[in-house]
PyMOL CGO cylinders between C-alpha atoms (Angstrom):
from pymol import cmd
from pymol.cgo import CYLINDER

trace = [
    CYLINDER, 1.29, -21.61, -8.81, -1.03, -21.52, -6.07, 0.3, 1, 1, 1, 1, 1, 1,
    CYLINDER, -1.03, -21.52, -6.07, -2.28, -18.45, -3.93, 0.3, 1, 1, 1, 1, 1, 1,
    CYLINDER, -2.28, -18.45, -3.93, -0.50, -19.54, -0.79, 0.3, 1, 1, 1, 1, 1, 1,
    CYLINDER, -0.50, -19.54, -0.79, 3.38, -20.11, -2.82, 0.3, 1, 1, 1, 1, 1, 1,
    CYLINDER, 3.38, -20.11, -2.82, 2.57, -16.24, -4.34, 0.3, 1, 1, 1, 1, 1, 1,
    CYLINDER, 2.57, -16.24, -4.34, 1.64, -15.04, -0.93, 0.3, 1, 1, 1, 1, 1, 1,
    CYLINDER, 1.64, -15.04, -0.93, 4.56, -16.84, 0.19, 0.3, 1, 1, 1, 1, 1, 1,
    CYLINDER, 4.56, -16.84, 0.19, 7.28, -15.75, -2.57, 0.3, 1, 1, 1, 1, 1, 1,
    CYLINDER, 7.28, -15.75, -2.57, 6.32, -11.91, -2.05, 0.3, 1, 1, 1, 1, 1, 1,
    CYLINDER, 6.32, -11.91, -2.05, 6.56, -12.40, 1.96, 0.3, 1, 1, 1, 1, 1, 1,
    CYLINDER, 6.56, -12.40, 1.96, 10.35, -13.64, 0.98, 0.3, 1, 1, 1, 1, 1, 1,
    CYLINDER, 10.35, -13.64, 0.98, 11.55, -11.32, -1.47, 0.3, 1, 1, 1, 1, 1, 1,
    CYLINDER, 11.55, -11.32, -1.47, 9.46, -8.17, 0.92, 0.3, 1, 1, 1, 1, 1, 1,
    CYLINDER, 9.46, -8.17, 0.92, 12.11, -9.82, 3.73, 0.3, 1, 1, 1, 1, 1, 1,
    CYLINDER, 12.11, -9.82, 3.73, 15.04, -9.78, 1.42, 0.3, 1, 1, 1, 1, 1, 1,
    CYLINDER, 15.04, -9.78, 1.42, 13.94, -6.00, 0.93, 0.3, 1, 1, 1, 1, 1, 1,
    CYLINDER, 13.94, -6.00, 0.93, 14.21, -4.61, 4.09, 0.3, 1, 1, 1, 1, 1, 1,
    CYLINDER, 14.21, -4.61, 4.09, 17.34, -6.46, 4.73, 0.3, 1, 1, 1, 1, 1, 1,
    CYLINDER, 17.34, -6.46, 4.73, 18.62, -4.77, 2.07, 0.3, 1, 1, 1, 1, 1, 1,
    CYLINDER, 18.62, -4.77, 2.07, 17.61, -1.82, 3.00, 0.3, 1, 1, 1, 1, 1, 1,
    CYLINDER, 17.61, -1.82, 3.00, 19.39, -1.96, 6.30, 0.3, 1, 1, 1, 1, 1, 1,
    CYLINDER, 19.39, -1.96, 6.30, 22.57, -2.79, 4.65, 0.3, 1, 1, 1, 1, 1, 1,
    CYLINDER, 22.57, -2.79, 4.65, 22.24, 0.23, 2.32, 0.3, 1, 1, 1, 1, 1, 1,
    CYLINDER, 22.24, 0.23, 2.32, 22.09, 2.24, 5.08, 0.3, 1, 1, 1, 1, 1, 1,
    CYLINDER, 22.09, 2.24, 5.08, 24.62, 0.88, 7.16, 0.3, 1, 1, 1, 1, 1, 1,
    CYLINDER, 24.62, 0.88, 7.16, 27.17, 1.06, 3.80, 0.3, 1, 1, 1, 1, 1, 1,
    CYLINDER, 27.17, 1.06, 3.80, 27.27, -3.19, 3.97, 0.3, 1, 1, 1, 1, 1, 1,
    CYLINDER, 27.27, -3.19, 3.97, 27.78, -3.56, 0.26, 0.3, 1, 1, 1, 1, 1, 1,
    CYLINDER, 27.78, -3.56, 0.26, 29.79, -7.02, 0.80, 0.3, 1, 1, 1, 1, 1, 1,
    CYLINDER, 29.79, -7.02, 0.80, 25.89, -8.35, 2.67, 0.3, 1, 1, 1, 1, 1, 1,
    CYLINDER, 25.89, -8.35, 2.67, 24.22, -6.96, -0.21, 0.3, 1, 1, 1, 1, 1, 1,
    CYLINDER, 24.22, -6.96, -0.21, 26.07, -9.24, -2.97, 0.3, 1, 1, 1, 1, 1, 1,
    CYLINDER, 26.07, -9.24, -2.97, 25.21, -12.48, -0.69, 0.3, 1, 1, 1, 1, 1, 1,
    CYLINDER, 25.21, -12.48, -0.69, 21.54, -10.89, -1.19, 0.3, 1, 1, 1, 1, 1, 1,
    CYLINDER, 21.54, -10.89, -1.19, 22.30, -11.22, -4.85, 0.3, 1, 1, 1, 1, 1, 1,
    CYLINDER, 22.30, -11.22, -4.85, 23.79, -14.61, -4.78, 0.3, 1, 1, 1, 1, 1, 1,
    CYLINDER, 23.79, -14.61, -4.78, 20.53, -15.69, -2.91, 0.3, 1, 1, 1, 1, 1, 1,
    CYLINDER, 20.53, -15.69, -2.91, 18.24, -14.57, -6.08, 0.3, 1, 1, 1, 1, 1, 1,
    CYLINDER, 18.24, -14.57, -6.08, 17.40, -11.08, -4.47, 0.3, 1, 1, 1, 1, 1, 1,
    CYLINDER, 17.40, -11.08, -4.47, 16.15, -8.84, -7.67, 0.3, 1, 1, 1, 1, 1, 1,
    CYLINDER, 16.15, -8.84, -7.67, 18.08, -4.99, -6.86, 0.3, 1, 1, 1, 1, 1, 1,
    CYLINDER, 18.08, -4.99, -6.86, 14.85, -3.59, -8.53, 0.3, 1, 1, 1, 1, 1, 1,
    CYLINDER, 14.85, -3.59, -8.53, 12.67, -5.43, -6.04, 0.3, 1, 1, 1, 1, 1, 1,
    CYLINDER, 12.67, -5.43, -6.04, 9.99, -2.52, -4.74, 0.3, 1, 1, 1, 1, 1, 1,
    CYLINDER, 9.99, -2.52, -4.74, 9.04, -1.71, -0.85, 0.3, 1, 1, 1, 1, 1, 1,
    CYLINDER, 9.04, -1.71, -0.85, 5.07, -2.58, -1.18, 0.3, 1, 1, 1, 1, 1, 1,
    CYLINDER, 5.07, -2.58, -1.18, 4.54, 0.66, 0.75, 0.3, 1, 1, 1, 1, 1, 1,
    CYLINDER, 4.54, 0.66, 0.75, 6.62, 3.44, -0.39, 0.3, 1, 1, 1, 1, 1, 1,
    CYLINDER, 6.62, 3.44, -0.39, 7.19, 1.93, -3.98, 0.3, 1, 1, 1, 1, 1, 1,
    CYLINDER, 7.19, 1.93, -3.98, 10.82, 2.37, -3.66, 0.3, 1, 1, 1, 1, 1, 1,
    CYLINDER, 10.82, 2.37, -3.66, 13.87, 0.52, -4.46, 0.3, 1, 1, 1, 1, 1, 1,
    CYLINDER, 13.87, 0.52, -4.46, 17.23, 0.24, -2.94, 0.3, 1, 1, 1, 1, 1, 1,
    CYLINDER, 17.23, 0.24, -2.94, 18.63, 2.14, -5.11, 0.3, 1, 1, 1, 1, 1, 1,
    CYLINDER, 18.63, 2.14, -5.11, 16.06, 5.14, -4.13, 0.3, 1, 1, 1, 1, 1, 1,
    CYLINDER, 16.06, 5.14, -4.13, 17.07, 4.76, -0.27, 0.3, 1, 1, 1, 1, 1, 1,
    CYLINDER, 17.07, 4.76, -0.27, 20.38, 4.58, -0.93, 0.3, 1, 1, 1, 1, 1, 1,
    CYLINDER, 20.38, 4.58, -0.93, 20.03, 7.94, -3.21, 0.3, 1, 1, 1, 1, 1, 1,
    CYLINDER, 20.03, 7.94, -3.21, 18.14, 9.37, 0.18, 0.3, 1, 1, 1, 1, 1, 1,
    CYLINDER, 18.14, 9.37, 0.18, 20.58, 8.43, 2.87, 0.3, 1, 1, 1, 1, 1, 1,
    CYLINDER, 20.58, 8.43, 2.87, 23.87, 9.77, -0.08, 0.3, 1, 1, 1, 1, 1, 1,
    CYLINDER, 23.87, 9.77, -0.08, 25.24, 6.10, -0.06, 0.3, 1, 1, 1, 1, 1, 1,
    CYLINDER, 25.24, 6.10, -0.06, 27.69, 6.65, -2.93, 0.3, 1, 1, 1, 1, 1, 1,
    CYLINDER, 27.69, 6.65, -2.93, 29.29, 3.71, -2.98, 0.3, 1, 1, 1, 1, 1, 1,
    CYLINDER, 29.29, 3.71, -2.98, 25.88, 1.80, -2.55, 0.3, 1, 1, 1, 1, 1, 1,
    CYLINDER, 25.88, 1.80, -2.55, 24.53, 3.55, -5.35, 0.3, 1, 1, 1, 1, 1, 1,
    CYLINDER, 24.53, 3.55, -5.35, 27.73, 2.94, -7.57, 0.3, 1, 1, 1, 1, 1, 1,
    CYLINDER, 27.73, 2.94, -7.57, 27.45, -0.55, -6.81, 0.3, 1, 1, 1, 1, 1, 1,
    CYLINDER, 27.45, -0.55, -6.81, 23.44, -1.15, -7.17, 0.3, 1, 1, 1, 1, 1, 1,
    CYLINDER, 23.44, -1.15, -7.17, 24.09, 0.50, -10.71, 0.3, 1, 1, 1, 1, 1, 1,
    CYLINDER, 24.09, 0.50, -10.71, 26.84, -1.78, -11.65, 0.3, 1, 1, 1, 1, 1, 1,
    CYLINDER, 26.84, -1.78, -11.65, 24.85, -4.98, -10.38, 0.3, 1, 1, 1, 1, 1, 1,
    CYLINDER, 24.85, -4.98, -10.38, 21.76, -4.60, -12.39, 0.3, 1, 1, 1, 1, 1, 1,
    CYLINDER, 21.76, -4.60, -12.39, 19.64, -2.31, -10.55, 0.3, 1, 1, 1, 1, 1, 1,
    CYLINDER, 19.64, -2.31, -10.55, 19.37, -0.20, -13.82, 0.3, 1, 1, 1, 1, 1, 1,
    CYLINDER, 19.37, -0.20, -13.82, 16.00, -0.44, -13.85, 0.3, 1, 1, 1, 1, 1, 1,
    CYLINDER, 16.00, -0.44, -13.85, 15.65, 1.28, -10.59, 0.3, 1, 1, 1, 1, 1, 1,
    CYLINDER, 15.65, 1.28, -10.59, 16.95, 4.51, -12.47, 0.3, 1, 1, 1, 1, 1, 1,
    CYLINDER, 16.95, 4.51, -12.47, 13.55, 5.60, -13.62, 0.3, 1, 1, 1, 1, 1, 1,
    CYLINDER, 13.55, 5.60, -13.62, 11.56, 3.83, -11.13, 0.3, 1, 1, 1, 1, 1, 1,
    CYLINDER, 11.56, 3.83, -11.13, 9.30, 6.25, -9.28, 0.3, 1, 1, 1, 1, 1, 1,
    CYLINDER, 9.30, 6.25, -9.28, 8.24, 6.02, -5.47, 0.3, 1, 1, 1, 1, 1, 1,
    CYLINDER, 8.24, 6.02, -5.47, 4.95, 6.90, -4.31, 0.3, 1, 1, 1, 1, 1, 1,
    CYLINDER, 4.95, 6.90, -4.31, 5.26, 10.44, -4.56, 0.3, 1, 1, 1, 1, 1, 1,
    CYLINDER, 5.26, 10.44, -4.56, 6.73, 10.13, -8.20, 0.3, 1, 1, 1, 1, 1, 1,
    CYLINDER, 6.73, 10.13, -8.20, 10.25, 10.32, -7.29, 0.3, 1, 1, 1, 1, 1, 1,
    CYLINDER, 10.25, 10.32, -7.29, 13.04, 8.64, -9.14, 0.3, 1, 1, 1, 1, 1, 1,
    CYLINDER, 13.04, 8.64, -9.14, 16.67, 7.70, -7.03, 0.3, 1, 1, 1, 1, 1, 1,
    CYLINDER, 16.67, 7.70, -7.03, 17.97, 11.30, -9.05, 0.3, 1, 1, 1, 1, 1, 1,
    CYLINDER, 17.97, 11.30, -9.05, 15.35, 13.27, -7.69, 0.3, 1, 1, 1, 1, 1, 1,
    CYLINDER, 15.35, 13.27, -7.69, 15.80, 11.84, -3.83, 0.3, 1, 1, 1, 1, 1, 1,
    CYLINDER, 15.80, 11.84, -3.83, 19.61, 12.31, -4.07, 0.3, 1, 1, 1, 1, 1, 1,
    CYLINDER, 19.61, 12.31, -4.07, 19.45, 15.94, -5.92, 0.3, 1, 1, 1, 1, 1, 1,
    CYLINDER, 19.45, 15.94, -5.92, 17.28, 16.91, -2.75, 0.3, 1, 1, 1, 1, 1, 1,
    CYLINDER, 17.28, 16.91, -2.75, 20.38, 16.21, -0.60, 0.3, 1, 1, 1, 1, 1, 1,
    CYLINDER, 20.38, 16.21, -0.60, 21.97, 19.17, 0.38, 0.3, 1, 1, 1, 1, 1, 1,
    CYLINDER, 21.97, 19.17, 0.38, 25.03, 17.45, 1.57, 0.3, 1, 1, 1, 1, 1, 1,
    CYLINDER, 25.03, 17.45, 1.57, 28.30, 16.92, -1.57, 0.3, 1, 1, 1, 1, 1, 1,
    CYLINDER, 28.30, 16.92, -1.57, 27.58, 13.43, -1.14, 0.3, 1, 1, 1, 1, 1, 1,
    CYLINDER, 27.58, 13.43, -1.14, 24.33, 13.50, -2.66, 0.3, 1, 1, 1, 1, 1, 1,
    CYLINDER, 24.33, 13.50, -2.66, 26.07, 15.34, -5.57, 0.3, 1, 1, 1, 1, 1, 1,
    CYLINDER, 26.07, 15.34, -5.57, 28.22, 12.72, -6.13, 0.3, 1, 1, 1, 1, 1, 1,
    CYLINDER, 28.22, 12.72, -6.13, 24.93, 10.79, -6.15, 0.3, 1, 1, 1, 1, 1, 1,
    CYLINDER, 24.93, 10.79, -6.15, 23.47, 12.60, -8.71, 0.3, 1, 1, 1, 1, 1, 1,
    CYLINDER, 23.47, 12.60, -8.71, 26.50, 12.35, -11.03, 0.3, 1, 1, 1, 1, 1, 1,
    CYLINDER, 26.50, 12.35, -11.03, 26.56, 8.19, -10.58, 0.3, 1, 1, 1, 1, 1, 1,
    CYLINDER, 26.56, 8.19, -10.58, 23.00, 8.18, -11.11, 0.3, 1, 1, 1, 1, 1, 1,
    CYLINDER, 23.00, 8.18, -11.11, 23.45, 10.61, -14.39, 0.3, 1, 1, 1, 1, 1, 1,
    CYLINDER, 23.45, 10.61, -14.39, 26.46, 8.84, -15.51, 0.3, 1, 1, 1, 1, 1, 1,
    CYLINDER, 26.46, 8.84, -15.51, 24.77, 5.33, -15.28, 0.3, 1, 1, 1, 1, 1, 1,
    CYLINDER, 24.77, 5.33, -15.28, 21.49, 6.88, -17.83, 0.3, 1, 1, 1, 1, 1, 1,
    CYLINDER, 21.49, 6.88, -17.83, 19.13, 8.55, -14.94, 0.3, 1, 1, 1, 1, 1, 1,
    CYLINDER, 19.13, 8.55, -14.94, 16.73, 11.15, -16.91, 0.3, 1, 1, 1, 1, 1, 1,
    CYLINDER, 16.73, 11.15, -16.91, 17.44, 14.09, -15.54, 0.3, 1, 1, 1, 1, 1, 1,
    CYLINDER, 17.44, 14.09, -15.54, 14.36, 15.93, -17.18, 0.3, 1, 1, 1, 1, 1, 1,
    CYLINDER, 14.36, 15.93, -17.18, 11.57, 13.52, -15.30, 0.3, 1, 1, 1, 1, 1, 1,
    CYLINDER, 11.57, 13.52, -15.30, 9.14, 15.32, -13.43, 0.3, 1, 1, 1, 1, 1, 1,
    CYLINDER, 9.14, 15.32, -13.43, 7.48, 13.64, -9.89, 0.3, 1, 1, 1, 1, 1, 1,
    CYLINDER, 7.48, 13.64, -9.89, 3.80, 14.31, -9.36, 0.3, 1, 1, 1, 1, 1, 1,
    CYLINDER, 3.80, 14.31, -9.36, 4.28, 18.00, -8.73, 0.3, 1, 1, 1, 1, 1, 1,
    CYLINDER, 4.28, 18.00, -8.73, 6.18, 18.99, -12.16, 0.3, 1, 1, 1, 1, 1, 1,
    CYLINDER, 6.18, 18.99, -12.16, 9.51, 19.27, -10.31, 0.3, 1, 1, 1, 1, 1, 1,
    CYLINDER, 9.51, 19.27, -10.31, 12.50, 17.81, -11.69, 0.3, 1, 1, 1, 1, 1, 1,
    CYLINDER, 12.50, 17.81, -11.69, 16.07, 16.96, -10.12, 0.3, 1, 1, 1, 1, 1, 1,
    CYLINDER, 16.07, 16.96, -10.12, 17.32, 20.24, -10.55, 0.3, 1, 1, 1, 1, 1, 1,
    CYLINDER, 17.32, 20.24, -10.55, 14.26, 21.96, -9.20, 0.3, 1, 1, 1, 1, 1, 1,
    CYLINDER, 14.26, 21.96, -9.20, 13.99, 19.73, -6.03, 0.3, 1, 1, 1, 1, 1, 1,
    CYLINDER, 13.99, 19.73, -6.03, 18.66, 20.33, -5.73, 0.3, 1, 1, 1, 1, 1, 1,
    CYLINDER, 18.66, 20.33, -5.73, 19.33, 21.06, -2.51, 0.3, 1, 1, 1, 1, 1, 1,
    CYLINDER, 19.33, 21.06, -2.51, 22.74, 21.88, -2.98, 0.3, 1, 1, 1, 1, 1, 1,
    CYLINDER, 22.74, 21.88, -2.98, 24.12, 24.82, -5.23, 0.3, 1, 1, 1, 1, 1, 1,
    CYLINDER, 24.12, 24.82, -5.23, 26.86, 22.47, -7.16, 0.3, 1, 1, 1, 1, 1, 1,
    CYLINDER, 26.86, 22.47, -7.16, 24.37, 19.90, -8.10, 0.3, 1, 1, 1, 1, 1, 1,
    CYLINDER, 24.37, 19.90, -8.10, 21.96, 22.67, -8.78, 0.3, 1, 1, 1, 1, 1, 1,
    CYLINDER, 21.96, 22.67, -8.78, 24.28, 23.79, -11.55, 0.3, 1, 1, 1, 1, 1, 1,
    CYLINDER, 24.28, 23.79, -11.55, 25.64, 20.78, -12.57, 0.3, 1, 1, 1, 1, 1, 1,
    CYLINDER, 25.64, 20.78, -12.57, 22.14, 19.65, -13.43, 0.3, 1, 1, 1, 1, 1, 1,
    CYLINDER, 22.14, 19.65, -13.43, 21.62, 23.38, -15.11, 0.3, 1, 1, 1, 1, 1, 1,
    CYLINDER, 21.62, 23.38, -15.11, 24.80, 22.89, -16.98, 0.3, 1, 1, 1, 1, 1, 1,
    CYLINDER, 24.80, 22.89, -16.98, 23.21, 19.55, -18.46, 0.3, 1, 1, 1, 1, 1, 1,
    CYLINDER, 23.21, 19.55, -18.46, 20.31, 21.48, -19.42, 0.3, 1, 1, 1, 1, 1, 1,
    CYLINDER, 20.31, 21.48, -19.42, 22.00, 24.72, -20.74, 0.3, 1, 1, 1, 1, 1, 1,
    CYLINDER, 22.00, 24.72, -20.74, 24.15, 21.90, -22.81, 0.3, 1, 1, 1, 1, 1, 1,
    CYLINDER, 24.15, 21.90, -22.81, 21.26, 20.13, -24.62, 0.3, 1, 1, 1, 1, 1, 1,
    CYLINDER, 21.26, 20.13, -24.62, 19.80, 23.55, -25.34, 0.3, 1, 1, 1, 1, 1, 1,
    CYLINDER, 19.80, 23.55, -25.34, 22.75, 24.47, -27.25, 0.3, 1, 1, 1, 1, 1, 1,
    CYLINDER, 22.75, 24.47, -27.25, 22.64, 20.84, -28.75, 0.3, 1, 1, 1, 1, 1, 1,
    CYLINDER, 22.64, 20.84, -28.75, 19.26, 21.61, -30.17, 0.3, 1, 1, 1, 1, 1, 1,
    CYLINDER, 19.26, 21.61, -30.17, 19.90, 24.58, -31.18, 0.3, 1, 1, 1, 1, 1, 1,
    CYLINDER, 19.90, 24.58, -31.18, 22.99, 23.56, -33.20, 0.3, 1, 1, 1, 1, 1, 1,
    CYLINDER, 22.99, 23.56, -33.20, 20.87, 20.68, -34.91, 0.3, 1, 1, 1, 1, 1, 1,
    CYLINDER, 20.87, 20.68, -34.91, 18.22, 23.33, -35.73, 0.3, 1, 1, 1, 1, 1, 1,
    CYLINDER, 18.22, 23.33, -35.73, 20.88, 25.56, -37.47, 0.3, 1, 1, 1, 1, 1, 1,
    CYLINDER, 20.88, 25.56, -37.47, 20.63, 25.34, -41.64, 0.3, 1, 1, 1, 1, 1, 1,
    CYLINDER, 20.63, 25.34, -41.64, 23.35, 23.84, -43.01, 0.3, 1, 1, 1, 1, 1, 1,
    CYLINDER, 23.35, 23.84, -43.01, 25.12, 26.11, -45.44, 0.3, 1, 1, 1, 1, 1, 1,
    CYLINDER, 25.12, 26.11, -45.44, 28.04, 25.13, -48.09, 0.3, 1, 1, 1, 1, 1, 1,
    CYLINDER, 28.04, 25.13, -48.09, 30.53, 22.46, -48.12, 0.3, 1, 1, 1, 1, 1, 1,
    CYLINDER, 30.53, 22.46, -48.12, 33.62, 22.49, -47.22, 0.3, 1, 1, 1, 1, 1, 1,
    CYLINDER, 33.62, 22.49, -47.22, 36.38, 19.48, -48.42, 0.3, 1, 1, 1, 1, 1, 1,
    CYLINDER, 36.38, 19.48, -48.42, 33.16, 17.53, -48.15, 0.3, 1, 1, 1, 1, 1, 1,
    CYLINDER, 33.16, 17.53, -48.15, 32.06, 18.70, -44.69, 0.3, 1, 1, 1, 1, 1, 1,
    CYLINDER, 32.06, 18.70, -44.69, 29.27, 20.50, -43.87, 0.3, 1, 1, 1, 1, 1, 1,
    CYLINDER, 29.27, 20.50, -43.87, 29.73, 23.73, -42.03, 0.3, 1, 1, 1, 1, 1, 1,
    CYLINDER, 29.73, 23.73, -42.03, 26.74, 25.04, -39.44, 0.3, 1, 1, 1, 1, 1, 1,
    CYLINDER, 26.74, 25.04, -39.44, 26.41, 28.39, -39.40, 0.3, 1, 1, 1, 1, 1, 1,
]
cmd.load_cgo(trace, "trace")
């Protein structure tokens, strides 16, 4: 493929991206399937921020955008990170609004890793911005701590051929 079809082929799908991006923010999830039907990629990256549709739509608490980029294909937006080493989780945890909580539980729900760090060290429930998603994302951490912990326990005797953690 020659320089100029490349050149020409990232002009397109960079197009494609930002009028995507409008229709994620105006909630136009019906325009964003005839994107799809046109050979758009969901995981397609803004060659300046680094971030998907899926991260905008995160930002601006589109939850119906965000339940429907997940369902499409745009999984591998989930740990995608934008400039600043933010995944869609992080961006929508920041929201302080119950939307963005919503957010957050699509986003966990559809595999997000709620433990990933952006450049600073911070994760999702570090950057929350609202108190429910603050504990929800606590409660997922208090929960695996109890899960290791349980796995960590010996396992004494046997009971009708189960073993009993103590």
């Amino acid at each position: 493929m020659g320089e100029a079809r490349r050149k020409r082929l990232r002009f397109d799908q960079a197009a494609r991206w930002f009028q995507g991006r409008q229709w994620v923010s105006e909630g136009r999830v019906d325009l964003l399937e005839k994107l799809v039907e046109e050979g758009f990629d969901l995981n397609t990256r803004d060659l300046f921020s680094e971030s998907t549709l899926l991260h905008l739509a995160a930002w601006e608490e589109h939850d119906v955008a965000v339940q429907w980029l997940t369902s499409q294909g745009a999984v591998a937006s989930l740990e995608t990170r934008d400039k600043s080493g933010h995944t869609a989780l992080m961006l929508a945890a920041r929201s302080p609004g119950k939307k963005g909580g919503d957010c957050v539980k699509m986003l966990v729900e559809a595999g997000a890793d709620w433990e990933a760090t952006n450049l600073d060290g911070d994760t999702a429930e570090g950057l929350a911005g609202n108190p429910e998603t603050k504990d929800f994302l606590a409660n997922l951490r208090t929960a695996k701590e109890a899960q290791r912990l349980h796995q960590a326990l010996p396992t004494v005797g046997a009971v009708d051929n189960h073993q009993e953690r103590f």
